[in-house]
N, C-alpha and C positions, 0 to 999 in steps of 0.2 A: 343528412340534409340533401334535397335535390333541387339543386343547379342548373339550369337554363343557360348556357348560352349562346350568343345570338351574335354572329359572326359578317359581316361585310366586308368583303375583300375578292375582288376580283384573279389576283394573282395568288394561284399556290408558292412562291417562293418567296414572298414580300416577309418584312420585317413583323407585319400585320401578324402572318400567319404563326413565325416565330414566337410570340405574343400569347395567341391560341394556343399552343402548346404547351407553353410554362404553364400557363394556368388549370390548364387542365390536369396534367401532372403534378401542380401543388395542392387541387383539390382532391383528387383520388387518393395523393399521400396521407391526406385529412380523413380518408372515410367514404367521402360523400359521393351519393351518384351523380357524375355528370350527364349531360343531355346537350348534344351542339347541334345548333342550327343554322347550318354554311348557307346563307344565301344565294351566292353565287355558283354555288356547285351542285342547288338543285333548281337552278335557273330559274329562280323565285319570278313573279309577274307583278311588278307593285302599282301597278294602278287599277284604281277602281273601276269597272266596267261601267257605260251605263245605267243598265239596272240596279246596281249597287248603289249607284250614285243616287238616285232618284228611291230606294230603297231602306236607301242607309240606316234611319231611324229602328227600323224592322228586321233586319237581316239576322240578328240573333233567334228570333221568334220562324221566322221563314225558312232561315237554315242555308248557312254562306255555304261557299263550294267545297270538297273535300278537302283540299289542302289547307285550307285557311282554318277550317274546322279542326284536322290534326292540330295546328299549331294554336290553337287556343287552349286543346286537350292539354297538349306539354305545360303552356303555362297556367292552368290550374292542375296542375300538379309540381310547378315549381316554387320553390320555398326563399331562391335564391337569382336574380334575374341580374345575368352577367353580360353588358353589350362591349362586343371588340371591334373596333372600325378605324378607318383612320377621318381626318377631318379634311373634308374638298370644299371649298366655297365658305368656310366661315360655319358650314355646319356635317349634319347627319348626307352621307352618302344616299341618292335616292331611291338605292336599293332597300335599302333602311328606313326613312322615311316614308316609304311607300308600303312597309311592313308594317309600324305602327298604324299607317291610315286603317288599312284594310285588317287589322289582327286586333286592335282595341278597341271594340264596337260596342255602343253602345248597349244596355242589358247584359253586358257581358264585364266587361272591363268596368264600366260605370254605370250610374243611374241619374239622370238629370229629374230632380226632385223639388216641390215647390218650398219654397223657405220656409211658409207657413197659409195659413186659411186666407188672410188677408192682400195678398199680392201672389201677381200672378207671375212673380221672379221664380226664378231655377236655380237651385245647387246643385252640383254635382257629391255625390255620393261613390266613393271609389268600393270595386267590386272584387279585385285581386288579392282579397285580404291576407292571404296565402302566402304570398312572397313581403317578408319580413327583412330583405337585404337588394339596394339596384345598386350594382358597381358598374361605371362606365373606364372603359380604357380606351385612349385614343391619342392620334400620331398627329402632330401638328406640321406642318411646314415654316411656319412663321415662331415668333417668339413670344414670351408669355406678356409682355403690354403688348405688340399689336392683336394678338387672340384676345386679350379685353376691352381695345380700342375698339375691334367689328364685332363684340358682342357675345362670341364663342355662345352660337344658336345651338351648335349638338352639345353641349354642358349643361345649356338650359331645359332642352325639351325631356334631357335622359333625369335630371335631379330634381326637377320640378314635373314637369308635366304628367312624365312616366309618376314617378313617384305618387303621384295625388291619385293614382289610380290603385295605388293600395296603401293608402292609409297613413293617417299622422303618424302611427310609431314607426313609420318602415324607414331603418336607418341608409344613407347613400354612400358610396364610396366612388371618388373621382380620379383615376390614376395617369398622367397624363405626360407626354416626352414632348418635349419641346423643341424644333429646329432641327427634325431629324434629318433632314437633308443636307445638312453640317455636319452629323453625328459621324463618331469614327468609330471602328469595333469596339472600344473600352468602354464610350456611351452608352451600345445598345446592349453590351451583357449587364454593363451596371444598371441598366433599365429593367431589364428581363430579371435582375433578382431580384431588383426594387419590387416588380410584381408579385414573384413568387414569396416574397417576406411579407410584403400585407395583405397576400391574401391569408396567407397561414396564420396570420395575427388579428387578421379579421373575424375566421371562420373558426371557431373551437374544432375539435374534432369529433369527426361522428362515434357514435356509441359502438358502431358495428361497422368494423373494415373489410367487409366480403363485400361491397358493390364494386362493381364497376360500370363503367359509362359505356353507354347504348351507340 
C-alpha cells in the first residue's frame, strides 16, 4: 500500500513529530511505502495567489505551479492519506489548511457535476478514488467536551470534507490525545503505542516488505 503523509508541525522536537515517527515505523513494519510530506520543513506557501484565486475553477486544466503539481502527483499515487498535526484554534493549522485550498482543486480532486438535465444544481463528484483509507492524528490542548463544545473544525474537514473527495467507501480513522499539556511521559508513550497498534490493526500488511519510504 502507499501511504501519504501529511505532516504539520513547525518544531522538529514537538511531541507532534514523535507522532510521525511511530507511524511511520509501524507502517514500514506493515510493508507499505511511506511518502511524508513535512510542511514546515519545505516552507510550504499556503495561500492562494491572486491568479489562482481568480483562476481557481481552471487551474487543473491551466497547470498549478510546480510544487503544488508534485503534490497532487504524490496523492494520486496514494492509497492511504495520513494527516499528523496538532489542533490551534479549534481547528487545522493554517499551514494545512492552506494545503488542502490550494492541492484539492477542482478537476482534480473533484468534479462539481449537475444533479440532472432539469436543474441547474451541482454535485460534487469525488476524484481521489485511489485513496481507500484518511487517518487523522491530532494533539488537542483542551479536553474531549470542550473540543466538542467548539466544534473540533480539524476532525471535521479531515473525515468528512477530505473524505467526500474520495468516495463513499473510503474508510476514516480518527486518533486523537487529549489535554496534552497535562500529559506526563506515561501518557504520551501510552499514546505513541495507541498509534502504533491501530495503525497495524488498521492496515493488513503489504504483500511485499522490500519498500521503503521516499
Amino acid at each position: 500500500m502507499n501511504c501519504l503523509i501529511v505532516h504539520a508541525h513547525p518544531n522538529p522536537d514537538s511531541f507532534n513529530h514523535a507522532i510521525r515517527s511511530v507511524a511511520i515505523q509501524a507502517l514500514t513494519e506493515l510493508g507499505h511505502r511511506v511518502d511524508v510530506l513535512d510542511l514546515y520543513d519545505i516552507d510550504y506557501q499556503p495561500c492562494l495567489t491572486p491568479d489562482e484565486h481568480v483562476g481557481y475553477l481552471d487551474l487543473v486544466e491551466a497547470g498549478p505551479d510546480h510544487v503544488v503539481a508534485s503534490h497532487m502527483a504524490m496523492l494520486g499515487e496514494a492509497e492511504a492519506l495520513i494527516f499528523i498535526y496538532p489542533t490551534w484554534w479549534s481547528g487545522l493549522p493554517a499551514i494545512l489548511k492552506g494545503w488542502l485550498e490550494r492541492t484539492m482543486l477542482p478537476g482534480f480532486a473533484f468534479e462539481l457535476a449537475p444533479t440532472d438535465s432539469t436543474t441547474t444544481a451541482l454535485k460534487l463528484q469525488p476524484r481521489l478514488t485511489n485513496i481507500n483509507h484518511v487517518v487523522g492524528i491530532t494533539s488537542y490542548g483542551s479536553g474531549r467536551l470542550e473540543v466538542r463544545l467548539l466544534g473540533d473544525g480539524g476532525r471535521r474537514t479531515i473525515t468528512r470534507a477530505v473524505r467526500a473527495m474520495c468516495g463513499a467507501r473510503t474508510k476514516t480513522t480518527w486518533l486523537p490525545i487529549y489535554r496534552l499539556d497535562g500529559a506526563d511521559d506515561s501518557d504520551r508513550h501510552a499514546f505513541l503505542d495507541h498509534v502504533a497498534d491501530r495503525l497495524k490493526s488498521t492496515f493488513p500488511p503489504a504483500r511485499h516488505t522490500d519498500q521503503a519510504p521516499r
